[in-house]
N, C-alpha and C positions, 0 to 999 in steps of 0.2 A: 504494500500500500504506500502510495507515494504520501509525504506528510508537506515536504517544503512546497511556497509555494514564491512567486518573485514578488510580491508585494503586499501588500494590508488589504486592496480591494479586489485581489485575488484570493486570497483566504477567505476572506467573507461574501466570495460570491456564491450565490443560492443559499443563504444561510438568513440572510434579512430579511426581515418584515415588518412592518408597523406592530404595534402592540408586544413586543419581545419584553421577556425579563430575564436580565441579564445581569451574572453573577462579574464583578469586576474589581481584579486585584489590585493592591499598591493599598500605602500609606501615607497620608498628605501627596507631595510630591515625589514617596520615594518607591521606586519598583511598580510605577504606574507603566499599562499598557500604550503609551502616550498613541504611535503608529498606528495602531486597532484603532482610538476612538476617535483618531483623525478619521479616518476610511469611515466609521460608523457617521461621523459627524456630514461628512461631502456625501454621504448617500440618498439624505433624506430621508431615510424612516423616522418615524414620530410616533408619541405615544406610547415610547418606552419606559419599562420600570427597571430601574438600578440597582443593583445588593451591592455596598461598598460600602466598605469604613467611614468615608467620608465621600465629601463631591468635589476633592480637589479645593482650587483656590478659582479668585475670578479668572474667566477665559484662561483654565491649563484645567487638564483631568476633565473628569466627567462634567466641568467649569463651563465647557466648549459649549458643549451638547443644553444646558442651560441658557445660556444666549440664546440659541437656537430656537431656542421652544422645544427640543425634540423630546425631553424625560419627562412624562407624567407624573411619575412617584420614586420617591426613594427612600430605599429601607435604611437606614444609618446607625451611626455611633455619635459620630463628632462631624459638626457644620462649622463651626466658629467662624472660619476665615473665608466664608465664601459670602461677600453681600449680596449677590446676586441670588443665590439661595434665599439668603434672609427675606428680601425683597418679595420673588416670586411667592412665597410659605405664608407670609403676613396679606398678601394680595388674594390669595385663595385660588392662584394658577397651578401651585405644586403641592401635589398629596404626600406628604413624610408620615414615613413610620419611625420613631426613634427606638433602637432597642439597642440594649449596654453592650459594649465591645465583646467582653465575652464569650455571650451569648450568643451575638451574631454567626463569633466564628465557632461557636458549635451549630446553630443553625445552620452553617455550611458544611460540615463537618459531617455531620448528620446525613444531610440530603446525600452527599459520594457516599457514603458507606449505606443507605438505603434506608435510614431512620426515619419514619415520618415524624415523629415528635418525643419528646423526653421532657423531664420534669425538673424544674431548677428551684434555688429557692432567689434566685437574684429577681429582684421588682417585687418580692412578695411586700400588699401592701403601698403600693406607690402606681402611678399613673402607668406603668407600666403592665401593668395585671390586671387592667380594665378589659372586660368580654372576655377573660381567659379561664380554663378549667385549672380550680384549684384543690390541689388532694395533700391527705396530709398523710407521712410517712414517721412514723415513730413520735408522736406527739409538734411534728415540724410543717409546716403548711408551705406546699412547694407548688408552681405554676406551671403546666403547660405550654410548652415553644414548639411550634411545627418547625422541622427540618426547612431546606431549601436545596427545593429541586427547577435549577434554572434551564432556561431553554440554552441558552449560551453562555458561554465561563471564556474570557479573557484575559489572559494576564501576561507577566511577562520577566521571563529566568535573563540567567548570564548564559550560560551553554548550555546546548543541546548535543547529543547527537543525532544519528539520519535518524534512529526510529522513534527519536522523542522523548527518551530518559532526560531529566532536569534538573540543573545544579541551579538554587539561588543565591546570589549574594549577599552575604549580612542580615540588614534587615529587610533586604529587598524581598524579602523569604516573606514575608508579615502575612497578608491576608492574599495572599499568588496561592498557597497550595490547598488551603478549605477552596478557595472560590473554583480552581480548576476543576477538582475532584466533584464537584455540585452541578457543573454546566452538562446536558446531554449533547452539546457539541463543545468541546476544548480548543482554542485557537489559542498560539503564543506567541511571542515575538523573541526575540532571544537578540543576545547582543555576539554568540558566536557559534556556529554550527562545527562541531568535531568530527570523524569518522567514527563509525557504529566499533564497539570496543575499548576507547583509549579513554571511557569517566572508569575513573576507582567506584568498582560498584558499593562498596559502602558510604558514599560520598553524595549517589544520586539520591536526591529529597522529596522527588513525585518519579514514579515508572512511565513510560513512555505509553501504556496501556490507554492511561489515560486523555491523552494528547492525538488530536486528531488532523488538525494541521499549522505549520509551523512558516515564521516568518522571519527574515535577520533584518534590526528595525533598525539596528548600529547604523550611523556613530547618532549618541545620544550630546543635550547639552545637559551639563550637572546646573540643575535650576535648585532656588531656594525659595522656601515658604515666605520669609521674611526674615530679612537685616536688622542687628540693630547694634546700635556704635555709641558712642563717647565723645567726646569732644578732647582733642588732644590735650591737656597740660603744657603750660608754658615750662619750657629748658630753665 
């Protein structure tokens, strides 16, 4: 099965549609699919919903796709630095689910390994736990989280090889390996394709099973959330 493909809107050919929910790795600006959500952003699909950590910053990450109009709803953790978010969310143009980082990436976690739901006790008690089923286990009152089983999983490693085995970088690893293992289609970008055999198999962090097609989105720019500086002292 061939996996590479030579560009982002080759990879995601026959794969889009309007109304998609779509699981998408990176944290802030770090280990984001930037390539994919370029291609998703020039396509015009609309009325997608988002699983990520966050929604990036303004215009960078799923930032893009907000201008746009293109996301409908997004499941999150952390928004802070996106006004454009804040904006859309207070106007009544963008449906947010908030749910605590943890959680989330077991909701994804969940959904690749085939869970439909499990029981936590994080939110018990707080705006979190509103319409959920709550059962108690040993005198402990614990909530109900449905898995997440996305239509699509994007994200994005340091190396591949051809069949797809994946090393991530640091923390570039953050939420790349729940959100892949959750998408019924897996697309990646990768910043260096190896030949099949030469990752130290105890080194690869998602199997290539999971990966269904692959893209090299190198050379990247190293972007930052936000600077913040000092004013020099006089000598």
């Amino acid at each position: 099965m061939k996996k590479l493909f030579p560009d982002a809107a080759a990879a995601l050919d026959g794969v889009l549609s309007d109304g998609l929910l779509i699981a998408s790795g990176g944290f802030g600006l770090c280990g984001l699919p930037e390539r994919l959500l370029e291609a998703i952003q020039d396509s015009g699909v609309k009325d997608l919903t988002f699983v990520s950590n966050n929604a990036g910053i303004d215009n960078e990450g799923i930032g893009k796709l907000l201008r746009t109009k293109q996301v409908k709803k997004m499941i999150s953790s952390y928004v802070g630095e996106n006004k454009e978010f804040e904006r859309q969310y207070l106007a009544g143009e963008l449906e947010v689910e908030f749910c605590p980082q943890g959680t989330l990436a077991e909701r994804m976690r969940a959904g690749g390994a085939g869970i439909p739901g499990f029981y936590t006790k994080t939110g018990v008690g707080t705006a979190v736990a509103e319409g959920k089923e709550v059962k108690e286990f040993d005198g402990e009152e614990y909530i109900l989280e449905r898995g997440i089983f996305a239509d699509l999983a994007i994200v994005k490693a340091w190396k591949a090889d051809e069949t797809g085995n994946l090393v991530f970088r640091k923390t570039a690893r953050n939420f790349n390996l729940p959100a892949a293992t959750c998408g019924k289609i897996c697309i990646v970008e990768v910043e260096e394709i190896v030949p099949t055999g030469s990752l130290e198999p105890d080194c690869i962090h998602l199997p290539g099973v999971y990966v269904q097609r692959m893209i090299v989105g190198a050379p990247y720019d190293k972007k930052i959330e936000f600077t913040t500086t000092r004013e020099r002292e006089a000598a």
